[in-house]
C-alpha positions in Angstrom: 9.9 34.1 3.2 13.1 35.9 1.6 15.3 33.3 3.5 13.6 30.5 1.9 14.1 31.5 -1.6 17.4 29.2 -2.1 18.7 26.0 -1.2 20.8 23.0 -2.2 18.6 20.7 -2.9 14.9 20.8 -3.5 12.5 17.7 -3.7 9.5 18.4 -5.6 7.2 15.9 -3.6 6.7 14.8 -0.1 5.2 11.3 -0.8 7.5 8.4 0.5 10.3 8.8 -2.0 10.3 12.4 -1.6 10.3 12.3 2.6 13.0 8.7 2.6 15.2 11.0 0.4 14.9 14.3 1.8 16.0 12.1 5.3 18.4 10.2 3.1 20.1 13.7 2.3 19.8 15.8 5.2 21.3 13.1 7.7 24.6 13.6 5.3 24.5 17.3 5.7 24.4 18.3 2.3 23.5 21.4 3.1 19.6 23.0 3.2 17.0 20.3 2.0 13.5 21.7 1.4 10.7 19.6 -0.1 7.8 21.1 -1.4 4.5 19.3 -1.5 2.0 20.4 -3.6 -1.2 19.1 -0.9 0.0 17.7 2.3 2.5 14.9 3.8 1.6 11.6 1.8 -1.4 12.4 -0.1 -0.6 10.8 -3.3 0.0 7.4 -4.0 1.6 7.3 -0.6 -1.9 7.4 1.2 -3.8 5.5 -1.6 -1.4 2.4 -1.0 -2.7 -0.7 0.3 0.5 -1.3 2.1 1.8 -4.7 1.2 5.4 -5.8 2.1 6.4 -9.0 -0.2 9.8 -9.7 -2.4 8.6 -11.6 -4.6 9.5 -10.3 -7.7 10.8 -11.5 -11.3 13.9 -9.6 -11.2 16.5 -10.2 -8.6 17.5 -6.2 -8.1 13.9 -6.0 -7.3 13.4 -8.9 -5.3 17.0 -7.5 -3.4 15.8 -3.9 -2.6 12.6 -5.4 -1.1 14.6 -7.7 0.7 16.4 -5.0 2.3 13.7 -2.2 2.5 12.0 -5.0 4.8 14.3 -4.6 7.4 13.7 -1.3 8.3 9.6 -2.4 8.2 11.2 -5.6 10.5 12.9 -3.1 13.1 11.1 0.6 12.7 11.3 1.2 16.4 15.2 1.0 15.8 15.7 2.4 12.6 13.3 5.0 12.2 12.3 5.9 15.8 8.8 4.8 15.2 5.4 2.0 15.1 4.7 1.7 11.3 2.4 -0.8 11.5 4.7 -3.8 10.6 2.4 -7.0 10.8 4.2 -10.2 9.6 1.5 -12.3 8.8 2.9 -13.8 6.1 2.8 -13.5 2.0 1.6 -16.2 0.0 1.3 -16.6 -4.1 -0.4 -18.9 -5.6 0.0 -20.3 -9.5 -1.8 -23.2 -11.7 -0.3 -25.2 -13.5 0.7 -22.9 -16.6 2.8 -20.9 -14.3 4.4 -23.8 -11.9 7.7 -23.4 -14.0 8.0 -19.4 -13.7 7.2 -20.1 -9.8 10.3 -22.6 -9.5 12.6 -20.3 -11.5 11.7 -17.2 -9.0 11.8 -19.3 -5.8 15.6 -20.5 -7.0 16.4 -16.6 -7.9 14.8 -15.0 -4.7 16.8 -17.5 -2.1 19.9 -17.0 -4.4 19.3 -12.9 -3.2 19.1 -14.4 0.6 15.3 -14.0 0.6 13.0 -16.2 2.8 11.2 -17.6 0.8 9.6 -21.1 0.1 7.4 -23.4 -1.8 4.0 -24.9 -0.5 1.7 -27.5 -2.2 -1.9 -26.6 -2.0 -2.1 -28.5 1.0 0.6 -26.9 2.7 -1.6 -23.5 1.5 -4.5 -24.9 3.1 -3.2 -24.8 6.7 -2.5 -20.9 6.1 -5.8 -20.1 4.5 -8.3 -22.4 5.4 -11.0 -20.4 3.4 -9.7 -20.8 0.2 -10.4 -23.2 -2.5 -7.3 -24.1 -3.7 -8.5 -26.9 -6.4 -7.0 -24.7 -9.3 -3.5 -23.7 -8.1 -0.8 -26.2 -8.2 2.1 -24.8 -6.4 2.7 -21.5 -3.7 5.5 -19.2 -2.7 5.8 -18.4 0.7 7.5 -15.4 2.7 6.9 -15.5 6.2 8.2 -12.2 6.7 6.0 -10.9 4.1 2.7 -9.3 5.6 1.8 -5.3 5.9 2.6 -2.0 7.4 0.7 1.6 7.3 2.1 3.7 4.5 1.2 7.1 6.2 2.7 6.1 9.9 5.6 5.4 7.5 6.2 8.7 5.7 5.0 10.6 9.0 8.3 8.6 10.4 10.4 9.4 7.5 9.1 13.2 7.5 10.0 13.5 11.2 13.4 12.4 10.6 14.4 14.5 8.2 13.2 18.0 9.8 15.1 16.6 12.8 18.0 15.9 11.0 17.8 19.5 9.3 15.5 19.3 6.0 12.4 21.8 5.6 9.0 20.3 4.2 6.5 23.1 3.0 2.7 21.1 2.4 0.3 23.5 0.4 3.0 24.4 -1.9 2.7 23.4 -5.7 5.8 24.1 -7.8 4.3 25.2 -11.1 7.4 24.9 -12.8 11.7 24.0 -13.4 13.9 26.5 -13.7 16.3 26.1 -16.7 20.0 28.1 -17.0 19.3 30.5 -19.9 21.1 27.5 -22.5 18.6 24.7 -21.2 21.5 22.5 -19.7 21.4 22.8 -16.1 18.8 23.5 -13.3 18.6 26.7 -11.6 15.5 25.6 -9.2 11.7 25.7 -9.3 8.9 28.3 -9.4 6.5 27.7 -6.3 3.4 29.0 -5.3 4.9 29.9 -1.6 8.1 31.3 -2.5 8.0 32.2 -6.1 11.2 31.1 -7.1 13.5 29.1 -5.3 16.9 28.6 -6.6 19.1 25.5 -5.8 21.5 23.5 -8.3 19.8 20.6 -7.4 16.2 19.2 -8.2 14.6 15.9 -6.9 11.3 15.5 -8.9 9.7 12.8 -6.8 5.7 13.8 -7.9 4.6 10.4 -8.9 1.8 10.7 -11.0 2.6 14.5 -11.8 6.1 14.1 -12.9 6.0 14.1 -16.6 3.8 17.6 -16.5 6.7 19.0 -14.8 9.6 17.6 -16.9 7.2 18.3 -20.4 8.6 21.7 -21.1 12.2 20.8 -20.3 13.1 19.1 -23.6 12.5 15.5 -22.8 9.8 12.9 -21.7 9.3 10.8 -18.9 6.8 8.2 -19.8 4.4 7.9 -16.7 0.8 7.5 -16.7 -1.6 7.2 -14.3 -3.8 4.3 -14.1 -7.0 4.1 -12.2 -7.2 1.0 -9.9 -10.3 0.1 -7.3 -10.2 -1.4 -4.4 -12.9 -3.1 -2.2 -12.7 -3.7 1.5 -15.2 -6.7 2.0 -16.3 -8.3 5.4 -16.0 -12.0 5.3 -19.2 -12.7 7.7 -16.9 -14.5 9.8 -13.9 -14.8 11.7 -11.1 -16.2 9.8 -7.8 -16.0 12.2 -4.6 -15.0 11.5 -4.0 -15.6 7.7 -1.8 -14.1 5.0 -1.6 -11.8 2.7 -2.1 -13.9 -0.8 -1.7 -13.3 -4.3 -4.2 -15.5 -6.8 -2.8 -15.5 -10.1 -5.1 -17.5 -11.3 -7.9 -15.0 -11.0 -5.5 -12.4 -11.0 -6.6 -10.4 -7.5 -5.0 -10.4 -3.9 -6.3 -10.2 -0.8 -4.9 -8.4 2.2 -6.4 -9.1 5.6 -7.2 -6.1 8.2 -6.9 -5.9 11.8 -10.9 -5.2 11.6 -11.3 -8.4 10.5 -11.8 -7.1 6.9 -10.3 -8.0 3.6 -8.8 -5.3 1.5 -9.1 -6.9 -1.9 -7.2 -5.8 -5.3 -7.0 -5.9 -8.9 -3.7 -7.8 -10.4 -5.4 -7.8 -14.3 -3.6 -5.2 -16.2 -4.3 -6.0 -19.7 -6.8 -3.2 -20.5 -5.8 -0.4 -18.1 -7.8 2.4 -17.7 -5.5 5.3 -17.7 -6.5 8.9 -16.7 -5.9 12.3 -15.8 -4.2 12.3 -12.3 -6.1 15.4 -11.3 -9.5 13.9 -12.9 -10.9 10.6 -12.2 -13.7 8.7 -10.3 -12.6 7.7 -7.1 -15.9 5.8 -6.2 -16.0 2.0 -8.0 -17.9 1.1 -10.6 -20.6 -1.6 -10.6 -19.3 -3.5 -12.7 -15.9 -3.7 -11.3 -17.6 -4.6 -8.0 -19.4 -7.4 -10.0 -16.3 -8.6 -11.5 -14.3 -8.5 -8.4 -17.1 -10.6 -5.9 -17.5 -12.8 -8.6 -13.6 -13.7 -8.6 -13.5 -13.5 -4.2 -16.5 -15.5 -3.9 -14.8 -18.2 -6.5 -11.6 -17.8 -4.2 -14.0 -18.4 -1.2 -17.0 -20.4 -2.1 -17.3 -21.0 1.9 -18.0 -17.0 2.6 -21.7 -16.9 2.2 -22.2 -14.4 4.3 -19.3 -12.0 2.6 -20.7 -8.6 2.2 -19.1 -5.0 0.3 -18.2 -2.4 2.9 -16.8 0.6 0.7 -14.4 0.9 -2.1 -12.5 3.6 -3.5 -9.6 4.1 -6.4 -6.4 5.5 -6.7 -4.4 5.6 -9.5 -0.4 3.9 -10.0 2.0 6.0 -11.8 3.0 3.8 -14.3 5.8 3.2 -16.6 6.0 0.8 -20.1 7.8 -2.0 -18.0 6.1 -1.0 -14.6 9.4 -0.4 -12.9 10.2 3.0 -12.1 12.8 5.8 -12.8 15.3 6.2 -10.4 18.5 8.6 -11.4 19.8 11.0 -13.4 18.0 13.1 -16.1 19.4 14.5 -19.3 19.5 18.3 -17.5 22.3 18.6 -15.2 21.3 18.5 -11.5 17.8 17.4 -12.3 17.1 13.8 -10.6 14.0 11.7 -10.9 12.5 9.5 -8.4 8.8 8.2 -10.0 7.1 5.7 -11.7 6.9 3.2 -9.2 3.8 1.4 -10.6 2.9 0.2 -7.0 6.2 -1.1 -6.1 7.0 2.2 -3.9 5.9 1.2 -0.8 7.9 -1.9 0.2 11.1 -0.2 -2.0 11.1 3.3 -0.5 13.5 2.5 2.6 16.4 1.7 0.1 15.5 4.2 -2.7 15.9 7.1 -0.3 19.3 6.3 0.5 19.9 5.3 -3.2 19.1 8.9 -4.3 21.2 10.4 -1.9 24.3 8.7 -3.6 23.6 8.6 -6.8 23.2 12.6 -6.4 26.6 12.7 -3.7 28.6 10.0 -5.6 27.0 9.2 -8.8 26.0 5.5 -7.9 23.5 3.5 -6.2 25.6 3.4 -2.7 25.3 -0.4 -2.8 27.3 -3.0 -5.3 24.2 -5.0 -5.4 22.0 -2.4 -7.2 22.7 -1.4 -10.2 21.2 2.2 -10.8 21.8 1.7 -14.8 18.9 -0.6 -14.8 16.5 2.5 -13.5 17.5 4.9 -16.5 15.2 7.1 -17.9 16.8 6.5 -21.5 16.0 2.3 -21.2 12.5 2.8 -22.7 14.5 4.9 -26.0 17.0 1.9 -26.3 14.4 -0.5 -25.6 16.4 -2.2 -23.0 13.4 -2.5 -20.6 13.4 -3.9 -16.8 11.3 -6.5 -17.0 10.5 -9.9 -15.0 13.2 -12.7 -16.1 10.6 -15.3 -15.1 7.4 -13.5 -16.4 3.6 -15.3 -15.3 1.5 -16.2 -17.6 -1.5 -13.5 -18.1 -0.4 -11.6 -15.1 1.1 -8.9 -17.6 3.7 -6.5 -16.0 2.8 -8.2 -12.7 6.1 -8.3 -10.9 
């Protein structure tokens, strides 16, 4: 217990970013790493996450850290020793004509990055998906490489690498609070339930939805909210083949397909979120979101008669104003942040693990292509937001 009590770094969190970094840092022997996880390994929005890999995105830094994130997805027995549950079955999104333009000007940005990536007509589509009505969209983008893994086989991977590479990760350990140098201007550590105080010069808060309860009382705000999202897994009544994961932005939901058989279908309308308490919300669906949702599926798939709800559930994202999350610095010396990935956190978390281990080491992203300015804390102050350069139409913050 008594040895436990310091360290050089502790990560408040043991979600993906919290395990990627706490490998990130150990494997450059920056001394004793110890993450603190306030319920066990992944069981925030790491476990709630349907697991999507795609790069397409509206901003080109975006686009380039998925791009690169894939990789390790591509080659996990390689990089991280490990299955993860890498299917590449293929991403597909699909416009109508109002958002043709925006599609063009983000297929020419995401091949500039180096990303595969290409356009179908809907006929094109219609040999991918042969289920789908596709009389409304006029144009795709396509990433064959695109697809799925399993988030939890992925931070179990990423968890397991960093105790091996020296890190400690404590589940059942809440930290109830920062530690503050008597003057408020640098960290001294955290106050956990296991060790009562732990002292360390360094702090990672990577607690997703629970960040800004934790960085309240510390003289500035991090503006992340949680908002509820529900998700239905629906049984198509018949075999469809292999087909891809697809993105409808005309009725503003996407689809990805199980190994079951089984559709795991979500929610892309975010102009009335629901926001709630992280530690208080239904986790059932309601019925009318169900009604909403089959109504919009069974439009996607008129031929799916025999479709049928199998269960649903809801997590909640931790959202930011532009939906892109805080990655950096904080105004208290040696605090870092590392949340608000508004659903992106999945198919980013390779790269941002290593990114926090040099902006904390060096002070910058580790890679000339990523510019860690863009992830500030203090752009929603300035109003210099991250935000899509080639935004959809009625898809909102939809990146």
């Amino acid at each position: 217990m008594q040895e436990s009590r310091t360290a050089d770094v502790v990560i408040v969190g043991a979600g993906l970013m919290g395990c990627s970094t706490a490998h990130a840092l150990a494997k450059r022997k920056v001394g004793r790493v110890l993450t603190l996880e306030r319920d066990v390994i992944g069981s925030g929005a790491t476990g709630k996450s349907s697991g999507v890999l795609r790069c397409h995105y509206g901003h080109p830094v975006l686009a380039y850290m998925a791009w690169k994130s894939l990789e390790t997805f591509r080659f996990s027995h390689e990089v991280l020793g490990d299955d993860v549950g890498y299917r590449p079955i293929g991403y597909m999104v699909g416009v109508g004509p109002d958002n043709l333009a925006a599609l063009d000007a983000n297929l020419r940005m995401l091949q500039e990055v180096g990303i595969d990536t290409r356009f179908l007509n809907p006929e094109e589509a219609r040999r991918l998906w042969p289920q789908m009505e596709m009389g409304d969209f006029t144009g795709f983008a396509y990433e064959p490489l695109g697809g799925h893994a399993d988030p939890a086989l992925t931070v179990q991977a990423y968890a397991r690498l960093a105790r091996e590479a020296g890190a400690e990760i404590v589940q059942s350990c809440p930290v109830n609070r920062i530690l503050l140098s008597p003057d408020g201007s640098r960290i001294e550590g955290v106050e956990s339930t296991v060790f009562g105080r732990v002292y360390a010069p360094v702090v990672v808060v990577a607690a997703g939805v629970w960040t800004p309860f934790l960085t309240e009382t510390m003289g500035f705000r991090v503006p992340i909210r949680a908002q509820r999202e529900q998700l239905l897994l629906i049984d198509p009544g018949t075999p469809l083949g292999s087909v891809p994961v697809y993105s409808d932005l005309v009725n503003l939901q996407y689809g990805r397909p199980e190994g079951s058989g089984h559709i795991l279908v979500g929610n892309s309308d975010h102009s009335q979120p629901e926001f709630v308490h992280p530690d208080d919300y239904g986790r059932g669906v309601d019925d009318g979101y169900v009604e909403k949702a089959a109504n919009k599926f069974m439009t996607r798939f008129p031929t799916l008669s025999q479709a049928r709800l199998v269960t649903g559930y809801a997590g909640a994202y931790e959202v930011t104003p532009d939906y892109n999350p805080v990655i950096g610095s904080s105004p208290v010396e040696g605090l870092y942040l590392c949340a608000g990935f508004s659903g992106h956190g999945f198919k980013l978390s390779p790269v941002v693990g290593e990114m926090m281990a040099s902006c904390i080491l060096e002070g910058h992203s580790g890679d000339p292509k990523i510019d860690l300015s863009l992830f500030r804390l203090s752009r929603f102050e300035e109003g210099e937001l991250l935000t899509s350069l080639h935004p959809y139409q009625g898809a909102g913050q939809l990146r």
